[in-house]
C-alpha positions as CSV (number, residue, x, y, z in Angstrom):
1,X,-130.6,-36.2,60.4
2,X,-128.9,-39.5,59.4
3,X,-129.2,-42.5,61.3
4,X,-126.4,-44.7,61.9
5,X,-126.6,-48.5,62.7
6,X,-124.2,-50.9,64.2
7,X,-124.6,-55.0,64.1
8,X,-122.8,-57.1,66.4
9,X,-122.5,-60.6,66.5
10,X,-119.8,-63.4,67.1
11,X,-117.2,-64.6,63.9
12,X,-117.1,-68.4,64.0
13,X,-119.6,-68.7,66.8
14,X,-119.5,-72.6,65.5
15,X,-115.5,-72.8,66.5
16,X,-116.1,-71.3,69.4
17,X,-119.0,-73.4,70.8
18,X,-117.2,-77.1,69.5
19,X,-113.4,-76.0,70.1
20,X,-113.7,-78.5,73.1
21,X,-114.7,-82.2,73.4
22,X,-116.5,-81.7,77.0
23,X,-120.4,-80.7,77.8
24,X,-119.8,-78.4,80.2
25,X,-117.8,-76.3,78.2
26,X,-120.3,-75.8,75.0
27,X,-122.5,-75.0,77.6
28,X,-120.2,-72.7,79.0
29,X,-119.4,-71.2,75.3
30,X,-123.1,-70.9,74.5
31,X,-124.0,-69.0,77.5
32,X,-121.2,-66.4,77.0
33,X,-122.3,-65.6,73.8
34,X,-125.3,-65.0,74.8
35,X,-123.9,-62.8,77.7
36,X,-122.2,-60.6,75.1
37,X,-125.2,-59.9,73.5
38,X,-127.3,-59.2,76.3
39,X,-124.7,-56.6,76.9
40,X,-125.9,-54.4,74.2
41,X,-129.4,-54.4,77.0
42,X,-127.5,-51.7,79.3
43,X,-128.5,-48.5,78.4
44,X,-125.9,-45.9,77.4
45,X,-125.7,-42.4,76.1
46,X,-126.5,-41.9,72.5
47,X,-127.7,-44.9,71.9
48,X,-131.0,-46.8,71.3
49,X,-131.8,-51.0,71.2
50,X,-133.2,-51.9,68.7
51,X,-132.9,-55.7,69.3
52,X,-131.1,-58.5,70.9
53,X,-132.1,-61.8,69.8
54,X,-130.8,-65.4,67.5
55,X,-127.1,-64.3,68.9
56,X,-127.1,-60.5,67.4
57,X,-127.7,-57.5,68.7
58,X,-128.9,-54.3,65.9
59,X,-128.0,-50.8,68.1
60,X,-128.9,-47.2,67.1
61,X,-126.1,-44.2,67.7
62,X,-126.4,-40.7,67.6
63,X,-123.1,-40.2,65.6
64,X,-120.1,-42.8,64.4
65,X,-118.0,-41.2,67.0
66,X,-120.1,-42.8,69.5
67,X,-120.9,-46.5,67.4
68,X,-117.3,-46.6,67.0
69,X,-116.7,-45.8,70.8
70,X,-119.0,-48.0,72.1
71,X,-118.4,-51.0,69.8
72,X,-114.5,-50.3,71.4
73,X,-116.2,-50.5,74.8
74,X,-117.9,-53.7,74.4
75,X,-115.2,-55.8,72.1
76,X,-112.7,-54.7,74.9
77,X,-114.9,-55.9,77.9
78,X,-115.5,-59.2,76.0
79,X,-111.8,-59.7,75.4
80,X,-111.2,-60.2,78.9
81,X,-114.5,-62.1,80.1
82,X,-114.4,-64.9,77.2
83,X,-110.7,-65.3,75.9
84,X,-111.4,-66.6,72.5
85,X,-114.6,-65.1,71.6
86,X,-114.1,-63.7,68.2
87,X,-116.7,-60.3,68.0
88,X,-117.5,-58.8,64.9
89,X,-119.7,-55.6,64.2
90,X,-121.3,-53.8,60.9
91,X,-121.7,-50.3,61.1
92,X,-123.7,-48.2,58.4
93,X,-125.1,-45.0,58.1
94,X,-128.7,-43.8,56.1
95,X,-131.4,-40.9,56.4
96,X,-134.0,-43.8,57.0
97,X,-133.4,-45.9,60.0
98,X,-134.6,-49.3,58.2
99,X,-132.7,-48.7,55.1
100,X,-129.5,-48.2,57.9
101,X,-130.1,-51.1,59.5
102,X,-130.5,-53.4,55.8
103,X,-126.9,-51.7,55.3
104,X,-125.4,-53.1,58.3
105,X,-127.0,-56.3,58.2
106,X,-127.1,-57.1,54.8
107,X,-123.3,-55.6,53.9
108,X,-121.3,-54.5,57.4
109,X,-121.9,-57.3,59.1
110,X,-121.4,-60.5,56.8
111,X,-118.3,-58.7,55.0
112,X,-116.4,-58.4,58.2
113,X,-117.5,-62.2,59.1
114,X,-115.9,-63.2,55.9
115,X,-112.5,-61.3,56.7
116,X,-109.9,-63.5,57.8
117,X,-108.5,-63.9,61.6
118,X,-106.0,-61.6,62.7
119,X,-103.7,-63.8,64.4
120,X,-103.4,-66.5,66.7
121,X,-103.9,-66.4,70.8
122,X,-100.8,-66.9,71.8
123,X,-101.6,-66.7,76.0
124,X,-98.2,-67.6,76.8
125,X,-94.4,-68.0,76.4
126,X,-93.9,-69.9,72.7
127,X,-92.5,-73.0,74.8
128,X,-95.4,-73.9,77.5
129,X,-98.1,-76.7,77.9
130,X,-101.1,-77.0,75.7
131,X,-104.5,-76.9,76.7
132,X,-106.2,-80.5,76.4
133,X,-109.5,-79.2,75.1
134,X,-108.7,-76.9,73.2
135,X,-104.7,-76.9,72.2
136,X,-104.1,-73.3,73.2
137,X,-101.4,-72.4,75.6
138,X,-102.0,-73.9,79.1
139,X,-102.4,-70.9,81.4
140,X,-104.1,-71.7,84.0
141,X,-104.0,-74.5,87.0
142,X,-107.7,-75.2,87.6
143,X,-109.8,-77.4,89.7
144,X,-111.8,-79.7,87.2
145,X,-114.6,-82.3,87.4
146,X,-111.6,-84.7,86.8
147,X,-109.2,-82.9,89.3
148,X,-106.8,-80.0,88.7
149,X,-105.4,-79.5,85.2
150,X,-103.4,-76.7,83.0
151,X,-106.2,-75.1,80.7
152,X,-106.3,-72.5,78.2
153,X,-107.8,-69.2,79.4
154,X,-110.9,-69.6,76.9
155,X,-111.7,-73.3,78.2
156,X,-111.5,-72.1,81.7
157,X,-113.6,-69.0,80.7
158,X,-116.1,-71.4,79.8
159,X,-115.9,-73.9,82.9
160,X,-116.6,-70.8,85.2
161,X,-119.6,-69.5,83.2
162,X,-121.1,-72.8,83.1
163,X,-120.7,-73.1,86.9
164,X,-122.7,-70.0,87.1
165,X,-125.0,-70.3,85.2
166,X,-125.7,-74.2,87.3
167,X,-125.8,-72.1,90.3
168,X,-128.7,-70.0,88.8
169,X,-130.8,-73.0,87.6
170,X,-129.8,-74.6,91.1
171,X,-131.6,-71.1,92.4
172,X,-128.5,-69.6,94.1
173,X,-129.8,-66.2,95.1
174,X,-126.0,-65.3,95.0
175,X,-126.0,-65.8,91.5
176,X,-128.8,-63.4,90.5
177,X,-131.8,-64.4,88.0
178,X,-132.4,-64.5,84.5
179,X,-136.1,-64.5,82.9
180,X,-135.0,-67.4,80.4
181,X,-133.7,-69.5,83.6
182,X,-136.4,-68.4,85.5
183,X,-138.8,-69.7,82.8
184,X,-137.0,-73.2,83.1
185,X,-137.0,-73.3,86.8
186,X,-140.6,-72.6,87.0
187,X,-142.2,-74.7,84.4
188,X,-140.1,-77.6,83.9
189,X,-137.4,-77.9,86.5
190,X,-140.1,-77.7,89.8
191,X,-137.9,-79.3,93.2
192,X,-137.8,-82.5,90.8
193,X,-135.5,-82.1,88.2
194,X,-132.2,-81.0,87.4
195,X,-130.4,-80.4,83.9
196,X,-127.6,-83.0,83.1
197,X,-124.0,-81.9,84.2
198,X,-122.6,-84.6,82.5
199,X,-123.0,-87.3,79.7
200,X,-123.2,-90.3,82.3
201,X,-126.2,-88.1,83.7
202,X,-128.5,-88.9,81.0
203,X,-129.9,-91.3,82.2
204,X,-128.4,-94.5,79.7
205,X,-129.0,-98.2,81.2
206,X,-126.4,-100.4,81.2
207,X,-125.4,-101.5,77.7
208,X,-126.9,-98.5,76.2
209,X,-124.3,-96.0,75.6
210,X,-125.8,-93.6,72.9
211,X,-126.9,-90.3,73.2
212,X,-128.8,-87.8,70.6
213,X,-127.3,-84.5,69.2
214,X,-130.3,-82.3,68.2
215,X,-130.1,-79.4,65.5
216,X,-133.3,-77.5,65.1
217,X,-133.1,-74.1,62.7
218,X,-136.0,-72.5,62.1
219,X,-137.2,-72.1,58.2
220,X,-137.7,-68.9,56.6
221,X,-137.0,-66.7,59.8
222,X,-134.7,-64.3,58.2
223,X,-137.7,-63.2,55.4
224,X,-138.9,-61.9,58.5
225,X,-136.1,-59.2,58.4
226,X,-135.8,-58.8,54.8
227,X,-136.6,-55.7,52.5
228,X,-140.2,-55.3,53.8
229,X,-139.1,-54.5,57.2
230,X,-136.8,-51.9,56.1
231,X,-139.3,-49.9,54.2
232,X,-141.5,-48.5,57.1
233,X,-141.1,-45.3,58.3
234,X,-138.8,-44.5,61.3
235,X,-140.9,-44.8,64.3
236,X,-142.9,-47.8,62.5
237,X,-139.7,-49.5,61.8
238,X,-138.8,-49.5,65.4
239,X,-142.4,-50.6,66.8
240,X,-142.2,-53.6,64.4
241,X,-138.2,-55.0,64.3
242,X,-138.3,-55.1,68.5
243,X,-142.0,-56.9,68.3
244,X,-140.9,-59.7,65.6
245,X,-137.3,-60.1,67.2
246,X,-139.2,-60.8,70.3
247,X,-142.0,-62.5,69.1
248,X,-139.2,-64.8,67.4
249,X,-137.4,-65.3,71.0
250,X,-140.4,-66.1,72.4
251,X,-141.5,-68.4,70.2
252,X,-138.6,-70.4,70.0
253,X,-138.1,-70.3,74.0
254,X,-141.8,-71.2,74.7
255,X,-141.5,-74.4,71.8
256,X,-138.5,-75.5,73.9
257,X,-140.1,-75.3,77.0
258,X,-143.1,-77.2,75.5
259,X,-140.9,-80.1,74.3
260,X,-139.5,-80.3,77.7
261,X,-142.8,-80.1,79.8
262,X,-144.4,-82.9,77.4
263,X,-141.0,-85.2,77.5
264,X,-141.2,-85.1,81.2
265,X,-145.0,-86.1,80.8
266,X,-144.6,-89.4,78.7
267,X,-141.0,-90.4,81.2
268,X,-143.5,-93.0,83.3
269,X,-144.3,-95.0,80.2
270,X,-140.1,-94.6,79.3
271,X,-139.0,-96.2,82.4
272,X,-138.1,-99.3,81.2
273,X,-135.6,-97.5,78.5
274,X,-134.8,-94.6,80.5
275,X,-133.1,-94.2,84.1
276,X,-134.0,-90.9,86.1
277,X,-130.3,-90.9,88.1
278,X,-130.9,-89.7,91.3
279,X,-129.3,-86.4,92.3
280,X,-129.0,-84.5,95.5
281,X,-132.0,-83.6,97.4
282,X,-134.0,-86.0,95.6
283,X,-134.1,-84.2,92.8
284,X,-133.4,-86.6,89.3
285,X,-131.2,-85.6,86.1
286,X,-133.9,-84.5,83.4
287,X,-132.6,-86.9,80.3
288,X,-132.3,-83.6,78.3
289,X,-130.0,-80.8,77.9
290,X,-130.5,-77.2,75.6
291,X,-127.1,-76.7,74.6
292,X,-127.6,-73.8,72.3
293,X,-131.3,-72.1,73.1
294,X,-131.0,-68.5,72.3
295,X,-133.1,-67.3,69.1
296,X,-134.8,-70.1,66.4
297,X,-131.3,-72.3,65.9
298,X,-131.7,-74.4,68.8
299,X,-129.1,-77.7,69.6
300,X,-130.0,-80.4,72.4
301,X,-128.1,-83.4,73.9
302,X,-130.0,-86.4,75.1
303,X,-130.4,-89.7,75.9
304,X,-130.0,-91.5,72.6
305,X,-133.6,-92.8,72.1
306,X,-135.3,-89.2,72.7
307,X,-133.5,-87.9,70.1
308,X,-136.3,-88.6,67.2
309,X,-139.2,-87.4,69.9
310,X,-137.9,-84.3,70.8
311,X,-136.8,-83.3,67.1
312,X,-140.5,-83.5,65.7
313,X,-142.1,-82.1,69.3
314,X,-139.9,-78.8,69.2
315,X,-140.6,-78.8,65.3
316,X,-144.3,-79.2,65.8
317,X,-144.6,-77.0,69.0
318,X,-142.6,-74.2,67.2
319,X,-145.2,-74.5,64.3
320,X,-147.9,-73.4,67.0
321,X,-146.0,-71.1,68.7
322,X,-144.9,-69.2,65.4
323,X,-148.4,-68.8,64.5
324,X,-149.4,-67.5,67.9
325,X,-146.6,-64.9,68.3
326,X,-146.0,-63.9,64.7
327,X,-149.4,-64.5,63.0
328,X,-148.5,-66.7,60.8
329,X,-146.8,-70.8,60.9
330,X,-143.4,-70.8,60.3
331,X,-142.1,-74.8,60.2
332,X,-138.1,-76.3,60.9
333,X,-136.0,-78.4,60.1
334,X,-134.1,-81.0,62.4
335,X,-130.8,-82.9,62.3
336,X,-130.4,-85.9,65.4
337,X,-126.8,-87.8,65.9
338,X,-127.2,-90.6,67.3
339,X,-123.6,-91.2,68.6
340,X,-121.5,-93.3,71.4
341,X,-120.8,-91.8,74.7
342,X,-116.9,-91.6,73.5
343,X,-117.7,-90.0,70.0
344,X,-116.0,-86.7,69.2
345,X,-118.3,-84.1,70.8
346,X,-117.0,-81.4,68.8
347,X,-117.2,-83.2,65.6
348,X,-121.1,-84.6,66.4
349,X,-122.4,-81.0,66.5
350,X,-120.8,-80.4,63.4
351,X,-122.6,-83.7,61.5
352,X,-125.9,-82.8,63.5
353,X,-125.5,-79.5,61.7
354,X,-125.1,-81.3,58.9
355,X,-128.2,-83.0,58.6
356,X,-130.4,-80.2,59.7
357,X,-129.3,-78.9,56.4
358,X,-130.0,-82.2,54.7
359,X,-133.4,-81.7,55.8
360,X,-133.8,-78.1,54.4
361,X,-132.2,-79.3,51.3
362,X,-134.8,-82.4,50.8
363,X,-137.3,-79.5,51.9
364,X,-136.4,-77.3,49.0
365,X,-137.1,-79.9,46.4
366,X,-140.1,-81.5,47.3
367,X,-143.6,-80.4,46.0
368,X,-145.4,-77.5,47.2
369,X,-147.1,-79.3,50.1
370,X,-144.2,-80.8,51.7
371,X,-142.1,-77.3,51.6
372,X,-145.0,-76.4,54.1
373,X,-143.8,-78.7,56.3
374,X,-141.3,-79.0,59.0
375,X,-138.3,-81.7,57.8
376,X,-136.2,-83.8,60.2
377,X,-132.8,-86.0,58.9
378,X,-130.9,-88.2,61.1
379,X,-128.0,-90.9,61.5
380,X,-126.9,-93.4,63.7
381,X,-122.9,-93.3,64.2
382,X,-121.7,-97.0,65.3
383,X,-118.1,-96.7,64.2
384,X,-115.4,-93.8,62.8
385,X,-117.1,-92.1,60.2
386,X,-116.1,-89.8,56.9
387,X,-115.9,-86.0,57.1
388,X,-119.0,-85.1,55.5
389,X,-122.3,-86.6,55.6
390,X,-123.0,-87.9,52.0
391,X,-119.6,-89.4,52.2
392,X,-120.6,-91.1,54.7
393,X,-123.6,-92.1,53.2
394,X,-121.8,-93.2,49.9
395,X,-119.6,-95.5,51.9
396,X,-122.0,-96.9,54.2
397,X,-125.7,-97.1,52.4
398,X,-126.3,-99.0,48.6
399,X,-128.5,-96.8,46.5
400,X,-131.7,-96.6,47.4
401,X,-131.7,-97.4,50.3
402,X,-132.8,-94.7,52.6
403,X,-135.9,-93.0,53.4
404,X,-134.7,-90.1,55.2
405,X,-135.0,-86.9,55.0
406,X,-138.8,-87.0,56.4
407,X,-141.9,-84.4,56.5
408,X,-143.3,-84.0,59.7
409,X,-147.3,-83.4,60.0
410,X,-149.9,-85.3,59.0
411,X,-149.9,-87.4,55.6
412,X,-146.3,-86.7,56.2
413,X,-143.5,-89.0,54.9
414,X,-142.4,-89.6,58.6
415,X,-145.7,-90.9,59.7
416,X,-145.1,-94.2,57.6
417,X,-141.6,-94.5,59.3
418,X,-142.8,-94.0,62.8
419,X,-145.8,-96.6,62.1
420,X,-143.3,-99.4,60.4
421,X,-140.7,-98.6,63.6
422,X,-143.7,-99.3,65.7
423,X,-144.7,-102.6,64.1
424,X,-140.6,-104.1,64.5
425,X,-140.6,-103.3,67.8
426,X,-144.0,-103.1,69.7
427,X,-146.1,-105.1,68.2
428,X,-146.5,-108.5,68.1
429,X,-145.2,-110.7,66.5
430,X,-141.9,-109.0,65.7
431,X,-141.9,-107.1,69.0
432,X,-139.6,-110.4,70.2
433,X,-138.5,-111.1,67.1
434,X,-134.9,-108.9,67.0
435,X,-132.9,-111.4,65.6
436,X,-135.0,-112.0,62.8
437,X,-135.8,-108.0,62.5
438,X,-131.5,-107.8,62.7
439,X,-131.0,-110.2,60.1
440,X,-134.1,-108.6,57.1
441,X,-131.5,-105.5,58.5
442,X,-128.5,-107.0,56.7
443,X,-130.4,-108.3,53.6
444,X,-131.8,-104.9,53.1
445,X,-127.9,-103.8,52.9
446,X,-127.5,-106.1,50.6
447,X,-129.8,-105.9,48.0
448,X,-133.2,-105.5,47.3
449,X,-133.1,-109.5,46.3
450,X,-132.0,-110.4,49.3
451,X,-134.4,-108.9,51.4
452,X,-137.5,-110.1,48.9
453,X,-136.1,-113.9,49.8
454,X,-136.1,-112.9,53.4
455,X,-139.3,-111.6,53.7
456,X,-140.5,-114.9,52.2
457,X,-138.8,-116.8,54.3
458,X,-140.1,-114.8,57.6
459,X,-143.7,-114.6,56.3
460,X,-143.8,-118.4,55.5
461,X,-143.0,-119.0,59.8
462,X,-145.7,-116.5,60.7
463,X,-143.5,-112.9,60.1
464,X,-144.9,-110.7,58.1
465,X,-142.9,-107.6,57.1
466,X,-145.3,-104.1,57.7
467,X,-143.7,-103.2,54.5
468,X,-143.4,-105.1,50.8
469,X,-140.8,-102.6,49.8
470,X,-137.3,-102.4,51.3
471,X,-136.8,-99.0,50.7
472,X,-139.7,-98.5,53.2
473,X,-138.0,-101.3,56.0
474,X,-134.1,-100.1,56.2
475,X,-134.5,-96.6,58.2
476,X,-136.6,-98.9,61.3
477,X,-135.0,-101.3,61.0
478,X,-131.8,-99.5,61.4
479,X,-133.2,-97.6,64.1
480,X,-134.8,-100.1,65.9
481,X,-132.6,-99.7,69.3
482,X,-132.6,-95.6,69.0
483,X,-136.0,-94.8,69.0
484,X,-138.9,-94.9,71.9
485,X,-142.7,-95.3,70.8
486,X,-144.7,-92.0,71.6
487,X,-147.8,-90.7,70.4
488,X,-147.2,-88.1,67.2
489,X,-148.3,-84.8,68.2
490,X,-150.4,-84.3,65.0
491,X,-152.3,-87.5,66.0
492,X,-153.8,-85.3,69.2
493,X,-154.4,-82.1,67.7
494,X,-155.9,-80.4,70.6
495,X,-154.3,-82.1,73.7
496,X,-152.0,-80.4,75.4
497,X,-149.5,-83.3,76.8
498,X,-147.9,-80.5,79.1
């Protein structure tokens, strides 16, 4: 009897989730698409799950009548929860389950991604209001953090599933539960923390306005689902694509949850850079937010100076985790923005994207050793900036000037960064020396010659520079105000900070 497959995912999940320039409503976006998967859960005639899992679900049917039928069922449904969600599905037939589901994955799936839109949402009469986040018709009068305003069905899709899903991390019994914001209520949340509901609730002190963007994407995950997979028998096949799609989700979910418990362990010796706003019932903001925490591509917002920390804990704490659940380490690579409050929220994702693939890049075409390790890139936004990030780069930084990207782990290439950041600014005697650190900043854009002369100049009144080459001083330097001194988690193999 032959088998037949279906895929489903979401076409241009990236549009969907930065289509607006407000936090609530990526959080809104992400958690529909995660609803639309979870759909695929429900159990229906002539079907089987397979898995749901990294914003995908892979369903068995009993015939293409009833694929087609119930791929109808669900795009419908989804049409009318979340205007604007794009769904897309690959369907394939084969004698052997696995060889079915490599046909849909492989071929169904990304050939339908690559088709082109079929038109535009028009949501209203040609002559109306546009939405202001994200420029489709206006169709809607709704009651906003900022009062009521005309929005687009698809941005106030978004506000309303965000509300819910507040109300379940807020534990609204009305609401219902959920295992993944169970998980966060239990372990990290507790009766003292809440998740950010807003940008001003990250806790930034007065005069610091920055916040971090993190882009975490796991490396080599999808060799997990390659041709190996598909060659097991049928009943083995199913045994082993639910275990690793699971073992994958809870990897990632558990590294997440890590990251948290052992950021809210080190906030006491942050206080002096951080401020824990008070919300109601005494409960404070947490300075963290998942954005996007549904398979191994993961995407944070946070206060600016924990963007570096909480990059290489979820890469390290995924390393564990992957070993644990799937028997062997898979490592990650990391992108952090450091932006203004007032930068482009939209376009931020999209450069924090951007230098997670930096990082697997710089991965690629390092020695052996280093492609074992997890990779993290970053960049500091302090004014308008180019479209892509090696424009950027080209306009902005001389040649060679940077260090970044760096390898995580031990004898990694980060370690020396972290340890000559730590020098400029905790140790004495540059620790109240940021004038001086400012100014060997500005030689080192210069030229390598002019920050020689400086160094000689500092050393000669008692400064010495940790570092002899500049290439080694400009990334610290540079990141001298966006980063917070924290013990590397390599360094205390063994402790469990959580």
């Amino acid at each position: 009897m032959p088998y037949w497959v279906g895929i489903f995912g979401v076409q241009s999940r990236q549009r969907y989730l930065t289509s607006n320039n407000r936090l609530r409503q990526t959080i809104g976006a992400s958690k529909l698409i995660d609803r639309s998967m979870d759909w695929w859960r429900q159990s229906g005639a002539g079907e089987e799950l397979l898995y749901v899992g990294g914003g995908v679900a892979a369903v068995r049917f009993d015939s293409r009548e009833i694929a087609d039928a119930r791929a109808r069922q669900w795009s419908r449904e989804w049409v009318v929860r979340a205007p604007g969600l794009r769904l897309v599905a690959g369907i394939a037939r084969d004698q052997s389950l696995g060889k079915a589901w490599e046909r849909a994955r492989l071929k169904g799936l990304p050939f339908n991604e690559e088709l082109s839109l079929l038109g535009d949402e028009l949501g209203a009469l040609p002559v109306t209001q546009t939405c202001p986040d994200t420029g489709l018709a206006a169709s809607k009068f709704f009651q906003t953090l900022e009062g009521k305003q005309w929005l687009s069905a698809e941005a106030v899709q978004k506000e309303e599933e965000q509300r819910f899903y507040n109300r379940q991390l807020d534990g609204d019994p009305q609401a219902g539960s959920d295992p993944k914001v169970d998980r966060y209520r239990s372990e990290v949340l507790g009766d003292r923390f809440k998740f950010p509901r807003e940008l001003d609730n990250l806790g930034m002190q007065l005069g610091a306005r920055h916040v971090a963007l993190i882009h975490c994407d796991g490396n080599g995950m999808a060799d997990l689902f390659g041709k190996e997979m598909s060659s097991h028998g049928d009943h083995e096949f199913r045994a082993k694509v639910y275990k690793t799609s699971e073992d994958c989700s809870r990897a990632s979910l558990g590294a997440i949850i890590r990251t948290l418990k052992t950021l809210i362990s080190r906030l006491p010796a942050l206080s002096e850079t951080i401020s824990l706003v008070d919300a109601k019932h005494n409960r404070s903001y947490l300075p963290v937010r998942p954005l996007v925490d549904s398979g191994d591509d993961v995407t944070w917002i946070a206060h600016g100076r924990l963007g570096l920390l909480l990059a290489v804990e979820f890469c390290w704490a995924f390393e564990q985790l992957t070993e644990q659940f799937l028997g062997k380490r898979h490592t990650a690579c990391a992108g952090v923005l450091l932006m203004p409050v007032g930068f482009p929220f939209a376009r931020g994702l999209e450069l924090a994207s951007a230098l997670c693939q930096e990082a697997k890049k710089a991965r690629k075409k390092k020695p052996e050793g280093d492609t074992c390790r997890s990779w993290i890139d970053f960049h500091a936004v302090l004014e308008g900036s180019a479209s892509d990030i090696k424009d950027i780069r080209k306009q902005k930084y001389r040649e060679p000037l940077l260090g970044r990207p760096y390898s995580l782990g031990s004898g990694g290439s980060f370690d020396r960064f972290h340890r000559t950041w730590r020098k400029f600014a905790v140790e004495e005697p540059w620790r109240d020396a940021r004038s001086r650190a400012k100014a060997l900043l500005n030689a080192c854009e210069r030229s390598n010659d002019a920050a020689q002369e400086m160094m000689r100049l500092f050393e000669s009144q008692g400064y010495r520079a940790p570092e002899s080459n500049p290439h080694y001083l400009f990334d610290p330097l540079e990141l001298l105000d966006f980063h917070v001194d924290f013990t590397l988690p390599w360094e205390t193999q063994g402790v469990d900070h959580a």
